[in-house]
C-alpha positions, 0 to 999 in steps of 0.5 A: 312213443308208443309207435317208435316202440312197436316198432322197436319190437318190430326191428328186434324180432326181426333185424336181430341183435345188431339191430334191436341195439342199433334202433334203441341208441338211435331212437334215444333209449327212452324207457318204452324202447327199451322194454320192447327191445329187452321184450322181443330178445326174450322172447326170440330165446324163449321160441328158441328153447321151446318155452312160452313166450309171453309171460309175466316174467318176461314183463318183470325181467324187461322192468328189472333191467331198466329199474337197474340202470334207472331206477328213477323211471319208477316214478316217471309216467313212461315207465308206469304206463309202458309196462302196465299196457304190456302187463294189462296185455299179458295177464288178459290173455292169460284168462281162461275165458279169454284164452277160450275166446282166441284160441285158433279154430277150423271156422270161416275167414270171416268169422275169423276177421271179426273174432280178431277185431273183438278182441283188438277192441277188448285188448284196448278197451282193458289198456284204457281202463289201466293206463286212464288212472296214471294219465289222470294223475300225471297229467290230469287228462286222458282220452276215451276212444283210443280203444276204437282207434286202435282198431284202426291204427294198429293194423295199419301201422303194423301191416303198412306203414312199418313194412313200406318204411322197411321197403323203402330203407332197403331200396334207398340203397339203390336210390328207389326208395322216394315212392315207399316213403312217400306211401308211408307218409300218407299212411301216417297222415291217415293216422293223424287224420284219424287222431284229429278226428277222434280227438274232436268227438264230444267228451273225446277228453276227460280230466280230473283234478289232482286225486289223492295219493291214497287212492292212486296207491290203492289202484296200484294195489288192486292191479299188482293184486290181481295181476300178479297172483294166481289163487283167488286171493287175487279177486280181493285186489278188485274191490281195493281197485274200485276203491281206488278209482272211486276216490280218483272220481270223487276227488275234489276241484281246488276252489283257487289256484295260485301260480307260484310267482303270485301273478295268476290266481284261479277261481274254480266252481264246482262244475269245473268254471275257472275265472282268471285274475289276469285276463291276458294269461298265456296259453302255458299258464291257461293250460296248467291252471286247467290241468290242476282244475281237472277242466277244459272249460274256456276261462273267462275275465275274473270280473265276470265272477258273481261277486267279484268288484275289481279296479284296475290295481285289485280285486275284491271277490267273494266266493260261496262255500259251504261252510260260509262265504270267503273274501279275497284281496287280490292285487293285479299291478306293482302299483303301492297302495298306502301301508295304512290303506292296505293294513285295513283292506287286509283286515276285512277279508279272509284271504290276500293274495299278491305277487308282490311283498306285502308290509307286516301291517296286513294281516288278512283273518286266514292266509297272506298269500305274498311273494314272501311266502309263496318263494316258500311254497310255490303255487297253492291250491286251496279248498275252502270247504275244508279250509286245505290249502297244499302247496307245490313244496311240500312234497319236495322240501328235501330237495337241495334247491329248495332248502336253498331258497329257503335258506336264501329267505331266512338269511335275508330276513335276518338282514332286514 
């Protein structure tokens, strides 16, 4: 998205009005789109009425007008991200040392070439470092190198492969266009090669666990501060940022992880190890569980586990904290157990955990996780040391579907 953007500012500087308006709707208004569209207009009327072009504000009257018509982007990852990258942009080349380092001067073509390649790489290196936090907690991975391959993949797509798509559009009027697209092709393909590359190097990819909300507020917080004012009352937003991305980095890993119908349960080490209930789990359920255990480590069978003694129908697991060691009951096929054999299996460990409902008769010594309460709260992720458990709804039981499944559980309870 971020190329269809450049590009966007690409066709709205230089195709005029019609044209920014035309790529946007055709490229499916997406948030970044528009930001670039709304930003290279401004910017045209800006060089027009004699003014600086690249300022804030323009930043903030881009955001205004897509938070008027869709408000709902606040929240969202491609709003955050678009406009911290065009944000970090601004307000780093609005340092005065910064400014001093880029500014032109009478000096050799070389020395010129490797000035801009420094600052291509410090540009990158600033956008890594704000938008690494927000892909962390969206999506609990970001990449580490993306400042390196923008060295490369930025010139080429500004200066290569946007001006021979725009070549072969014109030709393809005449019907000479073939050879051009076929250029821009293999410039993508570099690019993609590129990312292959780069995306196979050693800690090419780093992930996190889900951090607490506190300290992704005081990122924000640090970054407005420091970003949007001017007087050194802005350096006090450095210290609350550190603050924030220390608690992103301390963030704990859950100890278990239970998706939300009950069949798949995760066990997490602390060095990030994850042990699945159900070895033949899809790739869907592997890479959500490794997302929300902040690893990229290969899951392995649960009956690898130290500790784990498992049948066929369950498993029974115990799992070290620090505070003590936890027993699990975890139930792997729809097979009964006896209520009265079940009930005393229950009673001599901590937790149970099945996709299944379990009679009244069990009552574990901490948390019955079965499929009675789990349609309450969605998947669980639960840290033993602080004896926490946070579920998928809590942060959404005012959305109308869930107080209707909720209300759907209370009725039917009251029918039983």
């Amino acid at each position: 998205m971020a190329g269809l953007a450049d590009f966007g500012a690409h066709l709205c500087g230089g195709g005029g009005r019609n044209g920014a308006l035309a790529y946007t709707l055709l490229t499916g208004a997406e948030v970044p789109t528009i930001r670039s569209c709304i930003a290279a207009l401004l910017v045209l009327v800006a060089l027009a009425l004699g003014r600086e072009a690249l300022t804030l504000r323009l930043v903030a009257f881009g955001a205004l007008i897509v938070l008027l018509f869709w408000p709902e982007a606040l929240a969202g990852p491609s709003f955050q991200l678009s406009f911290a990258a065009v944000a970090t942009i601004v307000i780093l080349h609005d340092l005065p040392l910064v400014k001093r380092y880029t500014e032109r001067r009478d000096e050799p073509t070389l020395y010129r070439f490797a000035r801009g390649v420094v600052s291509l790489v410090l540009t990158g290196l600033a956008i890594e470092i704000i938008l690494a936090p927000i892909a962390l907690f969206h999506f609990h991975k970001t990449g580490l190198y993306g400042a390196f391959a923008n060295v490369v993949a930025i010139p080429m797509t500004t200066f290569v492969i946007m001006p021979l798509e725009a070549l072969a559009l014109a030709l393809d009027l005449v019907g000479l266009g073939l050879p051009f697209w076929w250029l821009a092709g293999q410039g993508i393909l570099a690019i993609l090669a590129l990312a292959h590359f780069v995306s196979g190097l050693p800690g090419a990819v780093s992930m996190m666990p889900e951090m607490p909300i506190w300290s992704y507020a005081a990122f924000w917080a640090g970054a407005l501060l420091f970003g949007l004012l001017q007087t050194h009352i802005r350096y006090v937003g450095v210290p609350i940022f550190l603050i924030g991305i220390g608690g992103m980095i301390l963030a704990p890993r859950p100890d278990i992880l239970v998706t939300g119908d009950g069949k798949h349960l995760a066990l997490v080490t602390a060095d990030g190890k994850v042990s699945l209930l159900r070895g033949k789990a899809g790739d869907f359920v592997r890479d959500m569980i490794s997302e929300k255990a902040g690893s990229n480590a290969i899951a392995t069978p649960i009956e690898q586990w130290p500790g784990a003694s498992c049948t066929s129908d369950n498993c029974i697991i115990s799992i070290a904290a620090p505070n003590r060691t936890w027993t699990i009951l975890a139930t792997r096929t729809a097979y009964q157990v006896p209520a009265m054999e079940m009930a005393a299996a229950c009673r001599r460990v901590d937790i149970v955990m099945s996709d299944r409902w379990l009679p009244q008769s069990c009552q574990p010594k901490w948390i019955k996780a079965d499929r009675r309460l789990l349609e309450q709260t969605g998947g669980l992720a639960i840290y033993l040391a602080e004896q926490r458990v946070i579920t998928v709804n809590e942060n959404r039981a005012h959305m109308p579907w869930v107080q209707a499944a909720k209300a759907a559980q209370q009725n039917a309870d009251l029918h039983q």
